[in-house]
N, C-alpha and C positions, 0 to 999 in steps of 0.2 A: 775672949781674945779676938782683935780684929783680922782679918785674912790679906795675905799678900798679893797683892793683882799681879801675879803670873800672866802673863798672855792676855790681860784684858787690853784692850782700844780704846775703849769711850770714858771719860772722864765722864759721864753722866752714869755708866755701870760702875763706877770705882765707887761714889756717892751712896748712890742708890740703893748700895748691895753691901757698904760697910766696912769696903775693903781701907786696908792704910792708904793714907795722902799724906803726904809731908810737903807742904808748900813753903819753896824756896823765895819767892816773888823778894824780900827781902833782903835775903844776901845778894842777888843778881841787883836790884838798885844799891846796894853798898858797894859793890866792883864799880858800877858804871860812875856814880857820883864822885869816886877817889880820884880819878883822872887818869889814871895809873894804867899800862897796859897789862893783859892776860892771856895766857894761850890757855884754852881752852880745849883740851883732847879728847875723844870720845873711841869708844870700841872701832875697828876696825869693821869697815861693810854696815856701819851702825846708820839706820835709816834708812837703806837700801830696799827697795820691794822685792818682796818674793812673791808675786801675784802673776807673773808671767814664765812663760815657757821657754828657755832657747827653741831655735828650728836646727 
């Protein structure tokens, strides 16, 4: 059974190490080709860095 990339980063360790991919590439050019608008929602703070410190 293949392993869930939890916390990985690099699409080259997801590859390399066997982890699951599900490449969507397909469904996102079948939204854009429709013409049709979409909102698009995502996690709250999703994307945000945590690499820095406040002061």
């Amino acid at each position: 059974m293949k392993k869930l990339p939890v916390g990985i980063q690099t699409f080259s360790e997801i590859v390399t190490e066997n982890y699951v991919y599900i490449d969507k590439t397909e469904h996102a050019h079948k939204l854009i080709e429709s013409g049709k608008y979409y909102f698009l929602s995502r996690p709250r703070r999703f994307g945000d860095t945590r690499a820095f410190t406040p002061r």
